[in-house]
LUMVEX-798953 format. One line per 10 residues: number of its first residue (from 1); for each residue x, z, y of N, C-alpha, C. Coordinates in steps of 0.001 Angstrom, whole numbers. Example, Ala and Ser with C-alpha at 12.3 -4.5 7.8 and 13.67 -1.06 7.14 Angstrom:
1> 13190 7800 -5690 12300 7800 -4500 13200 7800 -3300  12850 7080 -2250 13670 7140 -1060 12900 7870 30
% end
This chain:
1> 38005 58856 114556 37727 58646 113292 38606 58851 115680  36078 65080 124914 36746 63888 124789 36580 63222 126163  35613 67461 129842 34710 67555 131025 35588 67074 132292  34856 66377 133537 35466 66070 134545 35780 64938 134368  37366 64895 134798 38454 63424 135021 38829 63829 133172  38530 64362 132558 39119 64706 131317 38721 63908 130234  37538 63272 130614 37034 62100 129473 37884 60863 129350  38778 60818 130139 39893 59880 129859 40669 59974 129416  41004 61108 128954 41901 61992 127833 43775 61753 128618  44436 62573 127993 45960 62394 128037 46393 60905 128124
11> 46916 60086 129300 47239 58981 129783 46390 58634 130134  44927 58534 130111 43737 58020 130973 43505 56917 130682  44285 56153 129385 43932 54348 129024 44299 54168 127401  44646 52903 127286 44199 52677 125516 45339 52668 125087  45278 53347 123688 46280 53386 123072 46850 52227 122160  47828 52225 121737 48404 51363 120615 47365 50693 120269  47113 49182 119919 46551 48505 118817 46555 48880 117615  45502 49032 116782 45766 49087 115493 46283 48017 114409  46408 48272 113635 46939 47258 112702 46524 47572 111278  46491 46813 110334 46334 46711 108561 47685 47938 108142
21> 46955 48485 107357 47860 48962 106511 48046 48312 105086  49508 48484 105044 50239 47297 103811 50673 47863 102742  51056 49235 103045 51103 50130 101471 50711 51355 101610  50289 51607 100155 49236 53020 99839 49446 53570 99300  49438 55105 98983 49700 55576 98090 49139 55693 96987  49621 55951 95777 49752 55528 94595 48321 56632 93783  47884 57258 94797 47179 58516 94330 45684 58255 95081  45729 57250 95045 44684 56389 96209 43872 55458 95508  43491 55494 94600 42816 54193 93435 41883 53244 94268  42265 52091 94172 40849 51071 94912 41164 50816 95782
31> 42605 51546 96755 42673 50659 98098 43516 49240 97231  42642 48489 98241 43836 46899 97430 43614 46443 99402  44994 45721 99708 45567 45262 100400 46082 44373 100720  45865 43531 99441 46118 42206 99313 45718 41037 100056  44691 41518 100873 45001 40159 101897 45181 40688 102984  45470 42036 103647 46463 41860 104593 47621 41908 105001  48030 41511 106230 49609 41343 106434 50358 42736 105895  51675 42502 106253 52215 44006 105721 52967 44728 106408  52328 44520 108097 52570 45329 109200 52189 46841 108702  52223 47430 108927 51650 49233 109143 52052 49795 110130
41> 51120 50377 111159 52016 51069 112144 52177 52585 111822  53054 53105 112526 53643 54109 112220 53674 55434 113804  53758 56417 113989 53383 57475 115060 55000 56959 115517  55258 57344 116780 56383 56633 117405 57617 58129 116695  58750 57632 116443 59617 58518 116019 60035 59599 117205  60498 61042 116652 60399 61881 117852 59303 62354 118536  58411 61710 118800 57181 61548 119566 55839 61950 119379  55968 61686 118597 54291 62471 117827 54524 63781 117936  52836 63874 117981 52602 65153 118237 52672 66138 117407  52759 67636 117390 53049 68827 116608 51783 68757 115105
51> 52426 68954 114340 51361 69400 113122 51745 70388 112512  50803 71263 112423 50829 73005 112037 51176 72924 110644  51857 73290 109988 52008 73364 108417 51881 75034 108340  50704 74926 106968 50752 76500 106921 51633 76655 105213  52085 77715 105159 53311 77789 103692 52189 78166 103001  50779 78543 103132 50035 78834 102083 50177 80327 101429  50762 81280 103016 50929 82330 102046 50250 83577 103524  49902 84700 103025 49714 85784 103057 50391 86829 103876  50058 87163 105177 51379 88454 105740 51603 88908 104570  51267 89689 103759 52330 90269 102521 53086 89172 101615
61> 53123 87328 101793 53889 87105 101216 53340 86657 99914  52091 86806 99728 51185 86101 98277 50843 85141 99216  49715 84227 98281 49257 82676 98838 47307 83792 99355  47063 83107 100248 46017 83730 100679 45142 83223 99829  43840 83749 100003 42889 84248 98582 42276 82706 98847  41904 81783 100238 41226 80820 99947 41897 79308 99877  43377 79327 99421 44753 79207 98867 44520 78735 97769  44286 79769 96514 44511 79852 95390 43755 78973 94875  43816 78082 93810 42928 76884 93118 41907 77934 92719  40685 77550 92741 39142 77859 92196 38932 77087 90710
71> 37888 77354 90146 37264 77151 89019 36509 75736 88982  36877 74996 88607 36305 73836 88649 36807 73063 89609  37703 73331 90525 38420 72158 91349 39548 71310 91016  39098 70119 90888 39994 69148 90610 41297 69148 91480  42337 68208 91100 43051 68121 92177 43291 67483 93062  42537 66713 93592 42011 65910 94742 41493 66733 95420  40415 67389 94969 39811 68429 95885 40281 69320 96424  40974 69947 95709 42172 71028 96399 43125 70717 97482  44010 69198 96948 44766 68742 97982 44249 68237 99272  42976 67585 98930 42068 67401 100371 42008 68537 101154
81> 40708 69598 100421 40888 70868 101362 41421 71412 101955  42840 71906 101371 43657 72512 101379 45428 71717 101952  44843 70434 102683 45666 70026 103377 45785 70077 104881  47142 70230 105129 47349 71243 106558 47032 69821 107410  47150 68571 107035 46503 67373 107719 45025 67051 108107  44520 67009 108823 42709 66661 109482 42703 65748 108211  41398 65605 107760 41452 64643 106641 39673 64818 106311  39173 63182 106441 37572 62913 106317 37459 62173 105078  35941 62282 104168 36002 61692 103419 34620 60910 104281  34820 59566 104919 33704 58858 105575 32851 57766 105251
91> 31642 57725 104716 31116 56936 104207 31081 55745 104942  30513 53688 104546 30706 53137 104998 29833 53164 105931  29106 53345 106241 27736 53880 107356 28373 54443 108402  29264 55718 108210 29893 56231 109342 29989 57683 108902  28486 57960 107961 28232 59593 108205 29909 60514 107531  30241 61476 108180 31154 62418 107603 30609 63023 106287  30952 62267 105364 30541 63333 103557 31186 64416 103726  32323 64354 103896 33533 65889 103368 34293 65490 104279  34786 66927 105154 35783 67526 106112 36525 68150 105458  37369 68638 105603 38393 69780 105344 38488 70991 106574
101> 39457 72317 106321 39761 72997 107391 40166 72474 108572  41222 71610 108422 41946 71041 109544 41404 70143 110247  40815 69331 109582 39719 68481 110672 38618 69731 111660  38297 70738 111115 37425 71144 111581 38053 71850 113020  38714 72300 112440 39753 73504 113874 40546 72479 114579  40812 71168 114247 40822 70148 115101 40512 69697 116379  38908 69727 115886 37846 69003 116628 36848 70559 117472  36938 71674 116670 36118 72808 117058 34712 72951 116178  34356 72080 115343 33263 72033 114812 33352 73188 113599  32099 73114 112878 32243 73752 111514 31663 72531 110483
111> 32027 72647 109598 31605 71645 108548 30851 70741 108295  29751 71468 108545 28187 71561 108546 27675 70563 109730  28070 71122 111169 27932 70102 111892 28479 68577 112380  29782 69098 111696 30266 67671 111745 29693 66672 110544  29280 67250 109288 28530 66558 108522 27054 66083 108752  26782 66695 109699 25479 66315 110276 25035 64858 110952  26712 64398 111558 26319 63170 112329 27858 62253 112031  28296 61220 112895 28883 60423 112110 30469 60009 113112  31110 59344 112602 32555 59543 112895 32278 59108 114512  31222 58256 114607 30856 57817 116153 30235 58722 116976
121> 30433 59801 116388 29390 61074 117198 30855 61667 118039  31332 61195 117479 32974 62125 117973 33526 61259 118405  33838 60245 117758 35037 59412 118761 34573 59290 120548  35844 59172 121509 35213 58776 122339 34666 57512 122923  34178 57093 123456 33165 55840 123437 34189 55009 123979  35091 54754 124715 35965 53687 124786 36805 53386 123627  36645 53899 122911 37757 53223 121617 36547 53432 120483  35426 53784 120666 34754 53394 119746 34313 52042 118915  34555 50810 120073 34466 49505 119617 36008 49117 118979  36760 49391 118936 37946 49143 117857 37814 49493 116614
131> 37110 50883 116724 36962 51704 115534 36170 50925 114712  34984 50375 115475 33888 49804 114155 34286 48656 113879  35181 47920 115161 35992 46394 114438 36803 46561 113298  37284 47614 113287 38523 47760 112203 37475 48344 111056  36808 49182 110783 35279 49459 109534 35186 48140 109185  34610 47258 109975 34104 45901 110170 34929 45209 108921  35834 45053 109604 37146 44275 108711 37659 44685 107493  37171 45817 107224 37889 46779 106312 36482 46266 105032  35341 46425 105482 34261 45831 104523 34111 45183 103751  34129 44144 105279 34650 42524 105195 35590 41848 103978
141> 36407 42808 103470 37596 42774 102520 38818 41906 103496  38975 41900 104797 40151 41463 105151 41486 41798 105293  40861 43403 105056 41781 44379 104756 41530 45306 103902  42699 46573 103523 42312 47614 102770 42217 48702 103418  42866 49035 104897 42887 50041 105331 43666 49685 106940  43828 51038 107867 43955 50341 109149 44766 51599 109658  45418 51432 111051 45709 52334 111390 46078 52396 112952  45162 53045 113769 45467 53169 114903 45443 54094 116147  45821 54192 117260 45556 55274 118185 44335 55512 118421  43836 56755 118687 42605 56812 118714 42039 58199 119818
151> 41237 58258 120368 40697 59872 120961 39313 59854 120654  39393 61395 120239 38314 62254 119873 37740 63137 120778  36406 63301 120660 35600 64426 121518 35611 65776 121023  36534 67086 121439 36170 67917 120859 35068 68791 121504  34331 69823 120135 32795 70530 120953 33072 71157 122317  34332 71545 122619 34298 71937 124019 34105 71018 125110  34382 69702 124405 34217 68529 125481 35968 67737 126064  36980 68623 125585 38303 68362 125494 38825 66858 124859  39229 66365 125599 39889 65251 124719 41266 65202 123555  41159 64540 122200 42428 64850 121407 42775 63463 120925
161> 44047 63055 121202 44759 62180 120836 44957 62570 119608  44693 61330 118874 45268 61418 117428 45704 59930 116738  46749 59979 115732 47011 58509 115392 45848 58818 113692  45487 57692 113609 44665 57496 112539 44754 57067 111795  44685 57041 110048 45180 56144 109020 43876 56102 108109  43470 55009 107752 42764 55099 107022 42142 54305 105567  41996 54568 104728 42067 53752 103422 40312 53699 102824  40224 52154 102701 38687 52201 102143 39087 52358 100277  37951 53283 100312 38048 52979 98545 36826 52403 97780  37067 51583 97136 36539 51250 96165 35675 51515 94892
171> 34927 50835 94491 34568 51346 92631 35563 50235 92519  35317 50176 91030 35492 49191 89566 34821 48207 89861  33945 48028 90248 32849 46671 90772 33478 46337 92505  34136 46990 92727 34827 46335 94175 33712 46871 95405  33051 47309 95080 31966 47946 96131 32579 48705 97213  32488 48603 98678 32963 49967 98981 31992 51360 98513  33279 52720 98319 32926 53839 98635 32299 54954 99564  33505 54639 100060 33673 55454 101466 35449 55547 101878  35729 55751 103087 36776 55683 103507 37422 57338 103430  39188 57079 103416 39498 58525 103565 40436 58214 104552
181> 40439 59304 105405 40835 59436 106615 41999 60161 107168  42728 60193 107871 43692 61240 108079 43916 60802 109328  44134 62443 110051 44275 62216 111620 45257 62991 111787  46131 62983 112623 47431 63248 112922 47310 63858 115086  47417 65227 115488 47437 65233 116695 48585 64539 117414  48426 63872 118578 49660 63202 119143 49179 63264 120629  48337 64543 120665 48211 64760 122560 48964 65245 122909  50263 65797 122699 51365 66447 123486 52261 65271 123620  52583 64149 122598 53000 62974 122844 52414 61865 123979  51124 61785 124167 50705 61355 124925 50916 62057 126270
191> 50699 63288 126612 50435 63684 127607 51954 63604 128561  52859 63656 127825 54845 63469 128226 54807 62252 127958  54235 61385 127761 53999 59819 128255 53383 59496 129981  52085 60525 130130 51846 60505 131006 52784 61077 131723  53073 61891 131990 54208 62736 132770 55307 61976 133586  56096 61325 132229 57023 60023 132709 56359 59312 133392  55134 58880 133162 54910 57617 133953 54628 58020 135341  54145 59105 135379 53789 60014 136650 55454 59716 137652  55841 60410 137148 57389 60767 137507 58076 59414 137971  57769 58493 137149 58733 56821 137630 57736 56376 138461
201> 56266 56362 138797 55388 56095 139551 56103 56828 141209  55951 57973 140903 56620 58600 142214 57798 58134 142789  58746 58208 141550 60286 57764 142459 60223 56104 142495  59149 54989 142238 59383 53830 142714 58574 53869 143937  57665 54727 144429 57077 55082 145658 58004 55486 146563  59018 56598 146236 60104 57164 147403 61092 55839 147506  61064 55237 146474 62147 53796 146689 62063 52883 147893  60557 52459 147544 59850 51501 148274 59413 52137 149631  59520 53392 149669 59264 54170 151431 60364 53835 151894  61750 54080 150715 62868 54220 151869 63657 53039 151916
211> 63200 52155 151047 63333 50322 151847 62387 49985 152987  61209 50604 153159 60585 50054 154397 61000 50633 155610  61866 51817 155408 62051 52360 156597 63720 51898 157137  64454 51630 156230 65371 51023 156521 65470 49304 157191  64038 48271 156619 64303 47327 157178 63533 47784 158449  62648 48720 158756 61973 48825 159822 63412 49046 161286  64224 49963 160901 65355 50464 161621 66227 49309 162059  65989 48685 161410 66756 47222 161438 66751 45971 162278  65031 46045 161946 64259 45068 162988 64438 45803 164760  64769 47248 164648 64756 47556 165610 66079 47749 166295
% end
């Protein structure tokens, strides 16, 4: 809502704090937000990571056959499915109800198994206690929805940075639903985070060699 030195994923430490989300979209019935602040965080500009957009069409140039609206699908359902964004429909319990494509080729799973077990089956276990603080709160009614850095376990065992947004919904009686989810990759952002830091780590090391060797020359 991840083998080796690799379970520490791209930068090896915690990401961004999360925060309340303060506005929703309008196609979203039941998130209410009203008692939290009206911070929202946002993927850093420039920075975030790549997201695949597919045009929805066909080497010959038609929309591919599992594309085309079906018989009986609403349009929620379609736009869920059929969105090039990872996107969960997660009950308040945890279990995954409904995946989409993109969550699935995401993470490596198929549908089925990721519906089998629950958003905590995947996250990785150091940011798993944020995750259920922010559920927590989201229950709670202190908020309507949340949004923060997060890493995932994929079935190969790979770690994936992703920023996370997420909106609880509601009935008419104020009950929660279940939450909807959207995950965003941002491991190539992370990982040229690490890089830099790699890189200024080194040259304040060659700094600090070649001040010690200069006062050493000195003393002598």
């Amino acid at each position: 809502e991840e083998a080796g030195s690799g379970r520490d994923g791209a930068g090896g430490g915690r990401g961004r704090p999360g925060a309340p989300l303060g506005n929703f979209p309008s196609a979203l019935p039941g998130a209410d937000a009203a008692d939290c602040d009206r911070r929202s965080g946002r993927p850093g500009q420039g920075g975030a990571g790549r997201v695949s957009v597919s045009d929805g069409k066909g080497p010959d140039g038609l929309p591919s056959p599992e594309d085309l609206p079906r018989e009986g699908e609403g349009p929620f359902q379609a736009a869920f499915d059929r969105s090039p964004i990872a996107r969960s429909l997660t009950a308040a319990d945890g279990r995954l109800l409904r995946v989409n494509r993109a969550f699935c080729e995401l993470l490596g799973y198929t549908a089925a198994e990721l519906q089998a077990g629950t958003y905590a089956t995947i996250t990785h276990p150091d940011d798993l206690p944020e995750s259920k603080e922010w559920v927590r709160r989201a229950l709670a009614g202190e908020c309507g929805g949340f949004s923060l850095e997060k890493r995932y376990v994929r079935k190969d065992g790979a770690v994936v940075w992703t920023w996370v947004s997420a909106v609880l919904q509601r009935d008419a009686g104020g009950r929660p639903q279940h939450f909807l989810v959207d995950l965003v990759d941002i491991t190539a952002r992370k990982r040229a985070e690490e890089a830099r830091s790699d890189a200024d780590r080194f040259a304040v090391g060659l700094i600090e060699a070649a001040n010690t060797m200069i006062v050493g020359l000195d003393e002598t």
